[in-house]
C-alpha positions as CSV (number, residue, x, y, z in Angstrom):
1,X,0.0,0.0,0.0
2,X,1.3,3.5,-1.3
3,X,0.8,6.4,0.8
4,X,0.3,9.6,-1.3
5,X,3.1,12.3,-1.6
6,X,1.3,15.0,0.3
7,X,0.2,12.7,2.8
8,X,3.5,11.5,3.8
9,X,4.3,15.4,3.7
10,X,2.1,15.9,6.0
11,X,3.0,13.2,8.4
12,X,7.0,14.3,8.0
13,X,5.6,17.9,9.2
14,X,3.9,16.4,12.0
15,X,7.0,14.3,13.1
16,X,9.1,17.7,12.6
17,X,6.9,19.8,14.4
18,X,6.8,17.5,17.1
19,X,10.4,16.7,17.7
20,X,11.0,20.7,17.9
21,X,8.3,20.7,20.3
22,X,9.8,18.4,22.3
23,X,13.3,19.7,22.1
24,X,11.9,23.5,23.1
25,X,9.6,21.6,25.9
26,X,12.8,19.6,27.6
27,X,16.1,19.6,25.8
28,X,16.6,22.8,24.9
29,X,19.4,25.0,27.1
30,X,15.9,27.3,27.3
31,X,13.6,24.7,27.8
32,X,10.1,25.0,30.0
33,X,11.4,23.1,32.5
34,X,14.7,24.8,32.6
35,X,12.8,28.0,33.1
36,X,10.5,26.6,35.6
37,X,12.9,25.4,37.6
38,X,14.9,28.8,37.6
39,X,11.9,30.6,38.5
40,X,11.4,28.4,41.3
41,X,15.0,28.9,42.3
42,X,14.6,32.7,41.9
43,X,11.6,32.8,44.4
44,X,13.3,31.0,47.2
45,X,16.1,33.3,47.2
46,X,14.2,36.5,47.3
47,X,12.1,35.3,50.2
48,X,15.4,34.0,51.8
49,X,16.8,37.7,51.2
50,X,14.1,39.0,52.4
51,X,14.4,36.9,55.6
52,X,18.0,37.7,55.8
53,X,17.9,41.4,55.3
54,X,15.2,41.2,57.9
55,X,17.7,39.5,60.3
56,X,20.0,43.0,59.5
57,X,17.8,45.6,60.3
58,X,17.1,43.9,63.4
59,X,21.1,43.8,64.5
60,X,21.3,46.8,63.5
61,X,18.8,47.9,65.6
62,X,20.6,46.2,68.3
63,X,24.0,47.5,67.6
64,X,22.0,51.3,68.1
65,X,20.9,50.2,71.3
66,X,24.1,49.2,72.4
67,X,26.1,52.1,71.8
68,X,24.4,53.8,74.8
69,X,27.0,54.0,77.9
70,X,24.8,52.5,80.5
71,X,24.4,49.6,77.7
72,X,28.1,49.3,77.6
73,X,28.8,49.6,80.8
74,X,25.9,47.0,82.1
75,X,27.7,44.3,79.8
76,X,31.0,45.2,80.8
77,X,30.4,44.6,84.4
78,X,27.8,41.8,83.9
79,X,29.4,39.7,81.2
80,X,32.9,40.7,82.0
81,X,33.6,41.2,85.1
82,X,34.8,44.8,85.3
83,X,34.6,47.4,88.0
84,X,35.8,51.2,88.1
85,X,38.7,52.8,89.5
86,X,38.5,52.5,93.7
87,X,35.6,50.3,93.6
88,X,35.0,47.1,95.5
89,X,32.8,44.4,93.2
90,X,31.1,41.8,95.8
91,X,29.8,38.6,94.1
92,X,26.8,37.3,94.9
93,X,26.2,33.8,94.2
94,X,22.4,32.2,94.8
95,X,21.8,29.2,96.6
96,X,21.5,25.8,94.9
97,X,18.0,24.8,95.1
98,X,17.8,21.8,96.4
């Protein structure tokens, strides 16, 4: 059985067509899925930046704050220890709790 000419043009367009749209669908460098993907990728990292540059305004917030003297000086004897000129530091330990 002989298919006619234009029919098996037609069918060769078909297969063409196809096979272009699956290469532009999947294989291509550009390809939907490609592009997808990316834009996927692209949302996470502007909520993460958006997380993070939350995360900075609030330390910097609380570098501000602690570039008061009473801040400074709270910490310095609290964390570390510290005490002024002439004065006498007595530590004060609580009580296990038994």
């Amino acid at each position: 059985m002989r298919f006619p000419a234009s029919r098996v043009k037609r069918y060769a367009l078909y297969a063409v067509a196809s096979f272009l749209l699956a290469w532009i669908l999947f294989f291509d460098s550009h390809s939907v899925l490609k592009r997808v993907q990316l834009h996927r990728e692209h949302s996470r990292l502007v909520e993460e930046n958006h997380a993070l540059q939350g995360s900075v305004d609030e330390l910097k917030h609380d570098l501000d704050a602690l570039d008061s003297e009473e801040v400074t000086e709270k910490v310095a004897r609290e964390e570390y220890g510290m005490r002024k000129p002439g004065e006498t530091v007595y530590r004060v330990e609580k009580k296990p709790e038994e």
